[in-house]
Every structure is written in structure tokens, then in C-alpha cells.
Z-matrix of the N, CA and C atoms (Angstrom, degrees):
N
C 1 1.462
C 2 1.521 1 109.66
N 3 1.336 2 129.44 1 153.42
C 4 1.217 3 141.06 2 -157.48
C 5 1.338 4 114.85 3 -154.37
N 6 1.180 5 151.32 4 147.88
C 7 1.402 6 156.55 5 164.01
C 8 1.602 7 110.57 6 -99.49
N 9 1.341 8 117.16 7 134.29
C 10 1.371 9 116.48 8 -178.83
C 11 1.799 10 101.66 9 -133.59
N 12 1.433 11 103.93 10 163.13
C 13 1.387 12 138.16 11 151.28
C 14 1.344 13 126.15 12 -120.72
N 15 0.898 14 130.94 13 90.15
C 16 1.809 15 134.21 14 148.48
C 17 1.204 16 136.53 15 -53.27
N 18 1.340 17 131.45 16 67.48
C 19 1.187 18 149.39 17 -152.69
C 20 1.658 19 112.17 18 -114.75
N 21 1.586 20 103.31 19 146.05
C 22 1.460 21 126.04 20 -172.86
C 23 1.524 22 92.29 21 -71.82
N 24 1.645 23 119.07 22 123.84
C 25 1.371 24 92.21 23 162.27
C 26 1.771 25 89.84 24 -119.51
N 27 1.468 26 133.45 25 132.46
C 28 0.820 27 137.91 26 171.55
C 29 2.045 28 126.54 27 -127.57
N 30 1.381 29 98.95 28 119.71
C 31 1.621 30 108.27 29 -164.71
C 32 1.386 31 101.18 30 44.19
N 33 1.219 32 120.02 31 67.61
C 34 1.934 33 138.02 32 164.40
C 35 1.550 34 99.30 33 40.46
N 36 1.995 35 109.69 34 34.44
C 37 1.193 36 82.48 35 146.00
C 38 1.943 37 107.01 36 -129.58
N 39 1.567 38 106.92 37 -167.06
C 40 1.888 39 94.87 38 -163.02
C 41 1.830 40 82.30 39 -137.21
N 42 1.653 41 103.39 40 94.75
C 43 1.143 42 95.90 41 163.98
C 44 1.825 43 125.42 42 -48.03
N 45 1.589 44 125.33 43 151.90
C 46 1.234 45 107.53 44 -149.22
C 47 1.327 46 149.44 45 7.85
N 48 1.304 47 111.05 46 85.66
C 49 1.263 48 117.77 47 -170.41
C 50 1.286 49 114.20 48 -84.95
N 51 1.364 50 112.96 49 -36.77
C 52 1.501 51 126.53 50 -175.37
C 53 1.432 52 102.75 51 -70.98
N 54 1.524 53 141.00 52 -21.90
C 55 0.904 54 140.50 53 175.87
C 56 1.889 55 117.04 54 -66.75
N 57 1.422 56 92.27 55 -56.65
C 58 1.634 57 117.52 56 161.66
C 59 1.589 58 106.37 57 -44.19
N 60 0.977 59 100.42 58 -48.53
C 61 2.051 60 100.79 59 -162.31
C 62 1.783 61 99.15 60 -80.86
N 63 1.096 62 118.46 61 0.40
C 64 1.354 63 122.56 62 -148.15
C 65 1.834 64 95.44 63 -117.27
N 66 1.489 65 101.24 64 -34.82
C 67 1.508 66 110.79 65 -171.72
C 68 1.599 67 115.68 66 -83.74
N 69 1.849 68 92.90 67 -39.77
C 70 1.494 69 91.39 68 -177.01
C 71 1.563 70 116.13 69 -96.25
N 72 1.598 71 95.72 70 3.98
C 73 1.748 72 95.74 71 161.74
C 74 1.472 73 113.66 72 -66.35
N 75 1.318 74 102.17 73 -55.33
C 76 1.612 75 123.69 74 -173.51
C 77 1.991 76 105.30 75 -43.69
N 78 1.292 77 114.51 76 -69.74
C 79 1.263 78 120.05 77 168.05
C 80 1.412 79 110.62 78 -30.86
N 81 1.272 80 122.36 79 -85.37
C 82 1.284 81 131.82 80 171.23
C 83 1.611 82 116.46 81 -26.64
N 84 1.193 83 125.96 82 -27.53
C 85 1.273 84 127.39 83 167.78
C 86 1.507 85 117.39 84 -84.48
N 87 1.194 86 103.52 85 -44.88
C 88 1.443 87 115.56 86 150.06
C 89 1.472 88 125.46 87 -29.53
N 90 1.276 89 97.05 88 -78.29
C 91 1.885 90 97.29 89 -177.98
C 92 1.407 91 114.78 90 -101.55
N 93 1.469 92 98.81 91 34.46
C 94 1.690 93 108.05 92 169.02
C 95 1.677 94 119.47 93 40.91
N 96 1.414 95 96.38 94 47.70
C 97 1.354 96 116.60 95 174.18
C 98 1.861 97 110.69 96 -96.56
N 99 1.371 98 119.65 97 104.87
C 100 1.539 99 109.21 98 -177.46
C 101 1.332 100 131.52 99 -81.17
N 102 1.463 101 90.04 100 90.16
C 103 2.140 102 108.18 101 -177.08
C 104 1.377 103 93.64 102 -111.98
N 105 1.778 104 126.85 103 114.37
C 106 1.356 105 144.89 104 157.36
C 107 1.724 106 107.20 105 -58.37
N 108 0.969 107 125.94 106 130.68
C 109 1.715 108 125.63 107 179.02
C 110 2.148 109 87.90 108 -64.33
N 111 1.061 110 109.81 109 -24.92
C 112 1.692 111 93.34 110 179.43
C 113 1.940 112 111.64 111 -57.00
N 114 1.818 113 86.58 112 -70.12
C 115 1.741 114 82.15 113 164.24
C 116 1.525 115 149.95 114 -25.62
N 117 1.380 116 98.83 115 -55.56
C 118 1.906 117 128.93 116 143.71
C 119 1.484 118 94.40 117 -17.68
N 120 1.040 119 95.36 118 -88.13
C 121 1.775 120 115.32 119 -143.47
C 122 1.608 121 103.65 120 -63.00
N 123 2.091 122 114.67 121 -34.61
C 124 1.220 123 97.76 122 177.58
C 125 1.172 124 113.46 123 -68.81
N 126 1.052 125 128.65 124 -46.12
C 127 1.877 126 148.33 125 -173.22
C 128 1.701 127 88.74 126 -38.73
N 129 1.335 128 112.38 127 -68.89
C 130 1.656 129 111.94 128 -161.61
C 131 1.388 130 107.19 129 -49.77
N 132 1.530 131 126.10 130 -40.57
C 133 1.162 132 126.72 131 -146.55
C 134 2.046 133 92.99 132 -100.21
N 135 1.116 134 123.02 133 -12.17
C 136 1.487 135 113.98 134 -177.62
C 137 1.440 136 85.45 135 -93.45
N 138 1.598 137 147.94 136 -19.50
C 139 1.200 138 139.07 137 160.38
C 140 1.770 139 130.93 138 -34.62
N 141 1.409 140 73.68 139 -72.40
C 142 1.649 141 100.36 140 175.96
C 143 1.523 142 99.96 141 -51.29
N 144 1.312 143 132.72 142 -52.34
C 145 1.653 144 145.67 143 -175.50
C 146 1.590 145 96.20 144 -30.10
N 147 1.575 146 89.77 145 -64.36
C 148 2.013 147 98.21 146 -172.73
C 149 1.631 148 122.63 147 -67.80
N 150 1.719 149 107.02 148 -17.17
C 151 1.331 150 99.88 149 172.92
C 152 1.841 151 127.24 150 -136.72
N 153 1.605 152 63.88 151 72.97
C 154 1.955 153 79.51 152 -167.61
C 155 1.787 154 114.14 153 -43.08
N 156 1.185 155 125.02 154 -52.72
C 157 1.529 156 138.40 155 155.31
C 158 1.420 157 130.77 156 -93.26
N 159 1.038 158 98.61 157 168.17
C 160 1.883 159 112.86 158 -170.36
C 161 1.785 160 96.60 159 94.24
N 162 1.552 161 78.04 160 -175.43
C 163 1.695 162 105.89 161 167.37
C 164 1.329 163 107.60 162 -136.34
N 165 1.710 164 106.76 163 133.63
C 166 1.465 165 127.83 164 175.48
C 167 1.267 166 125.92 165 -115.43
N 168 1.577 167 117.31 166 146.32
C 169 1.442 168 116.96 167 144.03
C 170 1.404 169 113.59 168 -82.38
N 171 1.493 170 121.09 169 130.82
C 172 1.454 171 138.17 170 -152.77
C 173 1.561 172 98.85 171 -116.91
N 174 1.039 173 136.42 172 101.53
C 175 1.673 174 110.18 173 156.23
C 176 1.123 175 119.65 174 -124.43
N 177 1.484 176 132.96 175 108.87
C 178 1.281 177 126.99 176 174.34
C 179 1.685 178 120.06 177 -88.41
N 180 0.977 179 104.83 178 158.28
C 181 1.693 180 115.07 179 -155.33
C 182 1.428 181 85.89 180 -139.79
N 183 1.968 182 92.13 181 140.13
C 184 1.499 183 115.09 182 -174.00
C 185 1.450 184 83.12 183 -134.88
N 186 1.565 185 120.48 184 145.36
C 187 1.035 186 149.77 185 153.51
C 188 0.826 187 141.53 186 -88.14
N 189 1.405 188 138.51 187 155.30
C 190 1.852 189 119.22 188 -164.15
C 191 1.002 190 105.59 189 -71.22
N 192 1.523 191 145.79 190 -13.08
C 193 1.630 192 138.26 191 177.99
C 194 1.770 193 100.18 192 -75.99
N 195 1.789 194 111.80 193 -37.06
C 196 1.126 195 89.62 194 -172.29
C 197 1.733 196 101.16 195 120.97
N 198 1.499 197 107.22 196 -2.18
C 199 1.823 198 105.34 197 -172.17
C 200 1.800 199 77.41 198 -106.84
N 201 1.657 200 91.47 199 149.98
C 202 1.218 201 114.62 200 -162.14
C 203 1.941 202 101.30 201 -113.39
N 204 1.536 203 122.04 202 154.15
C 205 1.300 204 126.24 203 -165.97
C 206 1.219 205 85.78 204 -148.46
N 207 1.468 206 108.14 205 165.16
C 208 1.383 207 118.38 206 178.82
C 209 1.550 208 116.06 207 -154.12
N 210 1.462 209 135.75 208 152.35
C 211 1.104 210 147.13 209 166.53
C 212 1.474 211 136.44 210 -116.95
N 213 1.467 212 125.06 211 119.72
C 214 1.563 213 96.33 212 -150.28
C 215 1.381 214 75.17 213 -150.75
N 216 2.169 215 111.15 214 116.45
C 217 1.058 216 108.63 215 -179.44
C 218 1.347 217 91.90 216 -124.80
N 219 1.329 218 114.34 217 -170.18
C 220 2.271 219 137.20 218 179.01
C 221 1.906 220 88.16 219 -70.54
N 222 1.218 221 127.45 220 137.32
C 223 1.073 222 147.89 221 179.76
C 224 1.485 223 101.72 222 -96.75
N 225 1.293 224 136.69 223 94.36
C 226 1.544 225 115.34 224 -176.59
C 227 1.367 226 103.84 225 -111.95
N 228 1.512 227 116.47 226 150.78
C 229 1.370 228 144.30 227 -140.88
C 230 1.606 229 100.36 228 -58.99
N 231 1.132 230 140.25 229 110.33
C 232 1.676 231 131.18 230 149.47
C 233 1.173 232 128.20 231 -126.18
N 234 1.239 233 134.14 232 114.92
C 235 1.349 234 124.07 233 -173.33
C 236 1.716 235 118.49 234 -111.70
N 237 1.305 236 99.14 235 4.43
C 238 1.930 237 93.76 236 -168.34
C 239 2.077 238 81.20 237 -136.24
N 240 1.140 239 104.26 238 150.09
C 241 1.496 240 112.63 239 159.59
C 242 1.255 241 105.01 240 -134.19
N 243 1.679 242 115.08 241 155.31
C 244 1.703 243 121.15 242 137.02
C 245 1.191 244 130.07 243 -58.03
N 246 1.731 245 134.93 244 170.50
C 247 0.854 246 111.18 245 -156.10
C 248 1.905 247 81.63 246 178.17
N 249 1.539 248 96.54 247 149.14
C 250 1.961 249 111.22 248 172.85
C 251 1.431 250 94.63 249 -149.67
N 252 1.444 251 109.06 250 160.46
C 253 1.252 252 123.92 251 172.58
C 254 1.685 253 108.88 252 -81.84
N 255 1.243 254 110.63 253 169.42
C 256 1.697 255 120.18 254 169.86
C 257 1.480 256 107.77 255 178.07
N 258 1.136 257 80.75 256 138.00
C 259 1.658 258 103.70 257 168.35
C 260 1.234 259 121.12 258 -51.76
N 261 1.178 260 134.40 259 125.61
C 262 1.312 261 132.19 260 -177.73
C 263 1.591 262 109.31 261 -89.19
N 264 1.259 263 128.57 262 151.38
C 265 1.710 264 137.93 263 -178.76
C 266 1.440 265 89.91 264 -69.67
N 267 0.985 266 134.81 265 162.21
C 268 1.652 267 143.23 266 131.15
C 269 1.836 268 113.89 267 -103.84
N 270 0.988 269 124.69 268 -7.09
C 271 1.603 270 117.77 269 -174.20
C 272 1.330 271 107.44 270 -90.60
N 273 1.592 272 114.66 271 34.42
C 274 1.932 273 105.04 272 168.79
C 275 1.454 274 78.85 273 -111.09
N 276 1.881 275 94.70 274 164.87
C 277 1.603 276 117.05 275 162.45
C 278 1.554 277 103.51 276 -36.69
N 279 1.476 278 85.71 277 160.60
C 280 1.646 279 91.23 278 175.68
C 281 1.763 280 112.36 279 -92.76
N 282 1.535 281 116.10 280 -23.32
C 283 1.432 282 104.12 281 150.65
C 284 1.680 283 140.67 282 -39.52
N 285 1.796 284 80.31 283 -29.76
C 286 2.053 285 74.55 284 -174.61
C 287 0.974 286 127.02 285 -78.46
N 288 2.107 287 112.23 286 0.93
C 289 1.528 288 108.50 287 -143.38
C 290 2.035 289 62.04 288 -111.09
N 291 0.956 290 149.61 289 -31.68
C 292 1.424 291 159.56 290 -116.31
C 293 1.820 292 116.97 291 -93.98
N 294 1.734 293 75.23 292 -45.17
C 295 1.793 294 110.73 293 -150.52
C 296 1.682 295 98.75 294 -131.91
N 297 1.447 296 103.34 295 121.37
C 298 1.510 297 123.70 296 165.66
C 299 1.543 298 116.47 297 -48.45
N 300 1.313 299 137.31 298 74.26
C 301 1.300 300 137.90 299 -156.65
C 302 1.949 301 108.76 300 -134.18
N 303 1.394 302 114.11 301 148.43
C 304 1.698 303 99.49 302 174.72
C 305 1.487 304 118.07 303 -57.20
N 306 1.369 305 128.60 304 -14.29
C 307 1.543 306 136.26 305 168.38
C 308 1.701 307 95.77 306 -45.19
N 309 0.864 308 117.23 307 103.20
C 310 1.154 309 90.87 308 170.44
C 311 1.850 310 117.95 309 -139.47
N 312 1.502 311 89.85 310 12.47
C 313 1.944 312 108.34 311 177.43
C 314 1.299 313 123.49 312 -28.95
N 315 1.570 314 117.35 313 -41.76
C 316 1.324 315 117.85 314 -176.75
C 317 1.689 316 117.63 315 -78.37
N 318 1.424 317 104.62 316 8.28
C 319 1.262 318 95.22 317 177.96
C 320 2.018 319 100.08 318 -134.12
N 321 0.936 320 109.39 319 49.89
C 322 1.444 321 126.29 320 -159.94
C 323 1.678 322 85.37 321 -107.73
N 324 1.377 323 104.64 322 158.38
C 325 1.636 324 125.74 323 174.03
C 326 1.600 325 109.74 324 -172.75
N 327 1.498 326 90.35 325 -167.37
C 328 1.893 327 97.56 326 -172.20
C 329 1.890 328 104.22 327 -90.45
N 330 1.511 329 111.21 328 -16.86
C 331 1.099 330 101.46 329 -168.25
C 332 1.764 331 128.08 330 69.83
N 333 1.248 332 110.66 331 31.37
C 334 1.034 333 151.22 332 153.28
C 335 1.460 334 125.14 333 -31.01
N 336 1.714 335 87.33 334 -57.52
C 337 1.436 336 96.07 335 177.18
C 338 1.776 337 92.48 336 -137.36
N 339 1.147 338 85.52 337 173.31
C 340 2.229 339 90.21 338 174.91
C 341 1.318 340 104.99 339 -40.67
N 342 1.354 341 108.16 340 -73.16
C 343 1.813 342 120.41 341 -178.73
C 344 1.409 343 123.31 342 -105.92
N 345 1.307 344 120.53 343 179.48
C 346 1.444 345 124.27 344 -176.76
C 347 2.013 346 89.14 345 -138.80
N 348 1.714 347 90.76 346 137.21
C 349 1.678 348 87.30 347 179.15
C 350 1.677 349 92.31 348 -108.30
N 351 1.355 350 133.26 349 117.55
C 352 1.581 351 125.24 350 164.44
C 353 1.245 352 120.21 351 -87.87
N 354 1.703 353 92.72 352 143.25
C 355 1.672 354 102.63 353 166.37
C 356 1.778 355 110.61 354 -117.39
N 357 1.289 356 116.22 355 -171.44
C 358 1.036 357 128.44 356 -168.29
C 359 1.444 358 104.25 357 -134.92
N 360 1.414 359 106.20 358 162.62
C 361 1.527 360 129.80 359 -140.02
C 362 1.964 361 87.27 360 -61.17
N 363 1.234 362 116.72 361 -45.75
C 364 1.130 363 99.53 362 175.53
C 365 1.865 364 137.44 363 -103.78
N 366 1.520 365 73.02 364 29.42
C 367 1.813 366 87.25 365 143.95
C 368 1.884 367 91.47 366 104.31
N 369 1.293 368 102.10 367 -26.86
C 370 1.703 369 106.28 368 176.14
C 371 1.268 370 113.73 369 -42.78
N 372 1.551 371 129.60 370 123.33
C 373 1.190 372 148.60 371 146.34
C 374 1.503 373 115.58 372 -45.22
N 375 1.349 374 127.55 373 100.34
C 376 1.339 375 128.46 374 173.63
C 377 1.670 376 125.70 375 -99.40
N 378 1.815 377 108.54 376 -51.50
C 379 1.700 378 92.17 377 178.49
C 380 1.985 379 80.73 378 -165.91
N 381 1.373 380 79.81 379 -177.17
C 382 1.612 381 113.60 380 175.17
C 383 1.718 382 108.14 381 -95.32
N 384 1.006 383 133.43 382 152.49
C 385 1.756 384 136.09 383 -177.78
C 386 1.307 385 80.89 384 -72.72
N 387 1.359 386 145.56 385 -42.66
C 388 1.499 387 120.12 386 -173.20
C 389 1.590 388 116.99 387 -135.87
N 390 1.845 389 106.31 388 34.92
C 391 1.436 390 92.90 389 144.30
C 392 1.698 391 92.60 390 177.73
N 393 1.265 392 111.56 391 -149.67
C 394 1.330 393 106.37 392 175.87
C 395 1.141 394 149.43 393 -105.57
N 396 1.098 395 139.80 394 -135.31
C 397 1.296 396 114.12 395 168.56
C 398 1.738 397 119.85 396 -132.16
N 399 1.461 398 116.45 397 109.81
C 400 1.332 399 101.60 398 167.44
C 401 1.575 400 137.41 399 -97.75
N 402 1.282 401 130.50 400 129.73
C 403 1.534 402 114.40 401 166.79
C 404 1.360 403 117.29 402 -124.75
N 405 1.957 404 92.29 403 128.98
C 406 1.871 405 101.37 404 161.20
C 407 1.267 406 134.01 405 -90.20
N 408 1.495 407 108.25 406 103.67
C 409 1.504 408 115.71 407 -177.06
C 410 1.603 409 91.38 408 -107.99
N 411 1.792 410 87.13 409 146.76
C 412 1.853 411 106.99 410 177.38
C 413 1.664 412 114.67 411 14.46
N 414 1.376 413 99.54 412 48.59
C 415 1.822 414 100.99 413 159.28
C 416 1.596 415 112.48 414 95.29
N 417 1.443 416 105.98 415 -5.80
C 418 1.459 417 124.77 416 154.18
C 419 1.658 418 150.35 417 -62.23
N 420 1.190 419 134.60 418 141.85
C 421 1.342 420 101.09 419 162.35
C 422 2.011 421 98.62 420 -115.24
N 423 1.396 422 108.60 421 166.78
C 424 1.270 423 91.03 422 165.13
C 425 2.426 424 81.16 423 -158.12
N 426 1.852 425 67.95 424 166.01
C 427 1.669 426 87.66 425 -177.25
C 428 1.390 427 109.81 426 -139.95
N 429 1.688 428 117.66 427 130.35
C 430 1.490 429 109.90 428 -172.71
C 431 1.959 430 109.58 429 -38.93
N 432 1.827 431 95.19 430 162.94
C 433 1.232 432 105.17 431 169.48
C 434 1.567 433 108.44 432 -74.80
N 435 1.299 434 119.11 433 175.17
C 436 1.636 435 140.16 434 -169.12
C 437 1.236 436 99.63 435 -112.24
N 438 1.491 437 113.44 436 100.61
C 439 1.799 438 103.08 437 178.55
C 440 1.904 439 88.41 438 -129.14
N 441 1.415 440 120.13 439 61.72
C 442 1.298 441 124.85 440 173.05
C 443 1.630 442 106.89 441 63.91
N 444 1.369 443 120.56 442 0.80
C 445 1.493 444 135.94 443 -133.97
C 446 1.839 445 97.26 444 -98.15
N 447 1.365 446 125.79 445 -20.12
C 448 1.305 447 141.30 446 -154.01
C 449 1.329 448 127.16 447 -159.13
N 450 1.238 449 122.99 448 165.09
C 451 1.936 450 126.17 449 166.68
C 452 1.527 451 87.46 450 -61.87
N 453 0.853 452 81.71 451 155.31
C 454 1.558 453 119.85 452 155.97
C 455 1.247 454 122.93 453 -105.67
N 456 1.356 455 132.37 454 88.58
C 457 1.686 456 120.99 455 173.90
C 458 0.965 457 134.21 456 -70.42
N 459 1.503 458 117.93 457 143.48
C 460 1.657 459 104.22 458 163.04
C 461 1.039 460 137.25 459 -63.41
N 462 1.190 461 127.45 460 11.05
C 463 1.385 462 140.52 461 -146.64
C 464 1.372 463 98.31 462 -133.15
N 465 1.374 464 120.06 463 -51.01
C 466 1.745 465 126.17 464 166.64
C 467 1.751 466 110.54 465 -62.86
N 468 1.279 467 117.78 466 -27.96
C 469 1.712 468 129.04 467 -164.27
C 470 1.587 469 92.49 468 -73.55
N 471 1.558 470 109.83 469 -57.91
C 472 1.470 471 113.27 470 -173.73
C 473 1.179 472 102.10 471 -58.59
N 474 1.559 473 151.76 472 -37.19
C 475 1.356 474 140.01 473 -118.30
C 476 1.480 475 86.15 474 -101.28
N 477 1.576 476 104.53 475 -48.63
C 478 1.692 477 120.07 476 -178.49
C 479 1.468 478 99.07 477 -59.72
N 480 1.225 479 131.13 478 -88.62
C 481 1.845 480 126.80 479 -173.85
C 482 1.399 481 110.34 480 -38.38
N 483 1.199 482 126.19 481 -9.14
C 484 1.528 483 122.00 482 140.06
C 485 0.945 484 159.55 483 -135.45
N 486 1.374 485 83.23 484 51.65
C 487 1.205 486 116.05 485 152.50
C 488 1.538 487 110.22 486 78.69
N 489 1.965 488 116.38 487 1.78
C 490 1.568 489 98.86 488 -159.34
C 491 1.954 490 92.48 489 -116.97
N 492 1.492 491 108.15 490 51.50
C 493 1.276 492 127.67 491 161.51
C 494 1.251 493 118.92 492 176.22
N 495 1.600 494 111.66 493 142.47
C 496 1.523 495 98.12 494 166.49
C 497 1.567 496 109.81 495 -129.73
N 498 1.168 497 112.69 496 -158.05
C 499 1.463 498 130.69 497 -162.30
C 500 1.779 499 108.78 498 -99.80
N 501 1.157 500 101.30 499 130.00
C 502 1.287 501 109.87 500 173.91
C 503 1.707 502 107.73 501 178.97
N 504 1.391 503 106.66 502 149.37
C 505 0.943 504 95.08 503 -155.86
C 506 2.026 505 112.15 504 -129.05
N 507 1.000 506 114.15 505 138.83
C 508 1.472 507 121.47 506 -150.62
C 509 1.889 508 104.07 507 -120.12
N 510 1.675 509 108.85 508 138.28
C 511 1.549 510 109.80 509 -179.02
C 512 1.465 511 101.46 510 -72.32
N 513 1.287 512 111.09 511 -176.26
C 514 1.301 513 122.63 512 163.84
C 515 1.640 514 111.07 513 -87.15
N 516 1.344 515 134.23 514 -14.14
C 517 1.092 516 128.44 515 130.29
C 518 1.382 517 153.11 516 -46.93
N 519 1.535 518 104.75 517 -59.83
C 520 1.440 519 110.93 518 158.24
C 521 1.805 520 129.98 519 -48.07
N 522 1.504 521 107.59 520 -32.29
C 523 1.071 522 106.54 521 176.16
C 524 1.654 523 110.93 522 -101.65
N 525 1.399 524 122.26 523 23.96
C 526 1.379 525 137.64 524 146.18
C 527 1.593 526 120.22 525 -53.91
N 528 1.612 527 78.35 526 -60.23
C 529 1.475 528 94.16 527 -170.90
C 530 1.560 529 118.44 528 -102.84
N 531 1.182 530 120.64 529 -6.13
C 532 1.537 531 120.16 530 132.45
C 533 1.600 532 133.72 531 -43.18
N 534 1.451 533 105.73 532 -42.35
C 535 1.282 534 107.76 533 -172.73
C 536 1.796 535 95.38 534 -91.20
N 537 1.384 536 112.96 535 -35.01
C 538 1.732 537 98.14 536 -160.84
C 539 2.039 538 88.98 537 -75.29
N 540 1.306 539 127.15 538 10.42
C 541 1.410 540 105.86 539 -172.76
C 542 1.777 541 97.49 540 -123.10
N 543 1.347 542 114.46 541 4.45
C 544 1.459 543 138.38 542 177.48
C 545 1.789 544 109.27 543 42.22
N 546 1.542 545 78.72 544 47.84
C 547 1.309 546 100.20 545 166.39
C 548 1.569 547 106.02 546 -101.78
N 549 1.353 548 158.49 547 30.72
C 550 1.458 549 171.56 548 56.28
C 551 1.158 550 147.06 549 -48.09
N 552 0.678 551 143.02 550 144.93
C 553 1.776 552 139.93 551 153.14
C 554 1.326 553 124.96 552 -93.04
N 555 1.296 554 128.52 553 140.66
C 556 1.729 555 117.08 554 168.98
C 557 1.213 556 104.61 555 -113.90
N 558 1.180 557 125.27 556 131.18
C 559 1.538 558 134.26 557 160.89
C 560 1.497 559 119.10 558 -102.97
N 561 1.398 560 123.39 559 170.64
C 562 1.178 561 124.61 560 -169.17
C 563 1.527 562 93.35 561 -135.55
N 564 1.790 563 116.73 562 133.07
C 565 1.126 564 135.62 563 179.40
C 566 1.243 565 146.56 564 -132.21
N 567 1.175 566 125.05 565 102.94
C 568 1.241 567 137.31 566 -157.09
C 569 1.269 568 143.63 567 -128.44
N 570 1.664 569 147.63 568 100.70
C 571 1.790 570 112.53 569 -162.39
C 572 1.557 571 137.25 570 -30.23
N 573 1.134 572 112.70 571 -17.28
C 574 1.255 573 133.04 572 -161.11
C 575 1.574 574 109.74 573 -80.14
N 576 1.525 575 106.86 574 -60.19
C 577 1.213 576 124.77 575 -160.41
C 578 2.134 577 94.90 576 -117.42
N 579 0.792 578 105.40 577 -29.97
C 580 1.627 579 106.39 578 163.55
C 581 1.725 580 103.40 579 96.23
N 582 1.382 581 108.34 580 -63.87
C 583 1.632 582 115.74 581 -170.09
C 584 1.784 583 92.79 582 -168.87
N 585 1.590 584 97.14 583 120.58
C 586 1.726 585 105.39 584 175.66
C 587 1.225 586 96.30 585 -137.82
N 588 1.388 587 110.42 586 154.79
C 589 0.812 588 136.04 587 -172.40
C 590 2.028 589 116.45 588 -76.63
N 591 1.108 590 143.39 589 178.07
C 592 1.091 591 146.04 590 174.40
C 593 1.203 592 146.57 591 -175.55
N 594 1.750 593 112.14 592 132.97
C 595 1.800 594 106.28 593 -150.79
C 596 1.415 595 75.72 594 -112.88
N 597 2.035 596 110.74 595 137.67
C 598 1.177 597 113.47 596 167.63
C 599 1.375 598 101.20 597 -141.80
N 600 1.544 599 114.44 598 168.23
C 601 1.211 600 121.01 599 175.49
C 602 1.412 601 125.05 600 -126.66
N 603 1.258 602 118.66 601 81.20
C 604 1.440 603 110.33 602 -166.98
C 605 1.507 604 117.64 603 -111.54
């Protein structure tokens, strides 16, 4: 098992970083994995050294000792995905659903479409397999509530601390018939990709 971050690194810089450094500290304290925020910070910063230009997908990987790996590929352009609904499992630990980790079963599919958006047994809208969830109703944004139930993104964390979304939380019905009366939008959200757009069919 491993802990990861997937992060934008663009012209050597890492939009929210402090968010990133902040999440996989937390985990790591969590599952008593020993990563010092010093280590963190050197690792990030001899990164950035090697990729002064371009744009990347970044993922660094922590291990249960705590030694850190990294992946740093060409970021190529996407802004809209496909997309189906699915039921999400509930019978994993409640860490796995919690914490950015290689466990990552409960958010597994056929790949069908780009992404998978999950809900829960009682119909609650929780996230995307790779990010979260946004919706614009009447000039709004909003993003499910946090009931231990999901990731947490960095990308949803910032949107809330400023204030330019909040929490509320929508069935997999209601936002059926929101979207078939185009009375909403759903977006998909992530550090990576920031805010995309999304064609679904539910």
C-alpha cells in the first residue's frame, strides 16, 4: 500500500501545493506512515528543479516506510469527459474511501466511459473515480457534503475556503432531473484538470 498525490505541475510551478502537502501529511499520520513535512517539501522542490517548463501529470508516491517516488508525465489537453452513474461498494475500511491510497477497489469500473460518477445506497451523490463533484444550479456552484463518505479534493477544499462553492448535497435522482430539465450542470473536479466539463447519461 502506498499514499499518492497527483498534481498539476505547470512551468515548475504545483498549483495547490499546500493543499497536497497538507493531505498526504494528514494520511500519513493516519496510517502511521513516517513522512516529516521537511522530506515533503525537499522531494517537491528537487522536482520542480528538473521541470522548470511544460505541463505535467505529477504523482508522488509515499510508502509505508515513508521513502517517496515520483511520476512526471506530458499533461495533454482535456476538458469535457464521458461519464455513467454506479453504485458505490460500502464494505471497504472506512480509511480507503477517506485517504488517497493504491487501495483503490471502491472506485474501480469497466471504463466504459472516461469516468464513473458514484452514489450511495441511499441515492447520495458522492464523487467521480478521479475527482469530485461540482454542480451549477441558478448561478451557483455546489459540492456534495463530507460525511467521512469520500476524497476530499484539493481542488473542491480550495473552491469551499473561497468561498466560490459550497456544500450541499443532491440524490442521484434529483440530479437526473435537474440535468434532463437543464436546470444544472455537473462538472468534474480535480487538481489536475481544475474544472471539466461533462456528458452523462443517467
Amino acid at each position: 500500500m502506498y499514499l499518492f498525490e497527483t498534481m498539476r505541475l505547470s512551468e515548475g510551478k504545483i498549483p495547490r501545493r499546500d493543499y497536497h502537502k497538507a493531505r498526504i501529511l494528514q494520511s500519513a499520520k493516519e496510517l502511521s506512515i513516517p513522512l516529516p513535512e521537511i522530506q515533503w517539501e525537499a522531494f517537491i522542490a528537487d522536482i520542480k528543479k528538473e521541470y522548470p517548463t511544460g505541463t505535467y501529470r505529477l504523482k508522488v508516491m509515499a510508502d509505508e516506510s515513508g521513502e517517496l517516488t515520483y511520476q512526471c508525465v506530458d499533461l495533454p489537453e482535456k476538458s469535457s469527459f464521458t461519464a455513467q452513474a454506479q453504485l458505490m461498494r460500502s464494505d471497504y475500511p472506512k480509511w480507503q474511501y477517506v485517504n488517497k491510497t493504491s487501495h483503490r477497489e471502491h472506485v474501480e469500473h469497466l471504463h466504459e466511459t472516461d469516468v464513473v460518477l458514484f452514489y450511495n445506497l441511499q441515492g447520495k451523490i458522492l464523487e467521480f473515480d478521479i475527482g469530485n463533484v461540482l454542480i451549477k444550479e441558478q448561478g451557483k456552484f455546489y459540492t456534495p457534503c463530507f460525511n467521512n463518505d469520500f476524497l476530499k479534493g484539493c481542488m473542491r477544499v480550495q473552491l469551499l475556503d473561497e468561498g466560490k462553492a459550497e456544500e450541499r448535497d443532491y440524490t442521484i435522482d434529483e440530479l437526473r432531473e435537474k440535468l434532463e430539465a437543464h436546470e444544472a450542470e455537473l462538472f468534474l473536479i480535480n487538481s489536475l484538470r481544475e474544472v471539466a466539463e461533462i456528458q452523462i447519461n443517467l
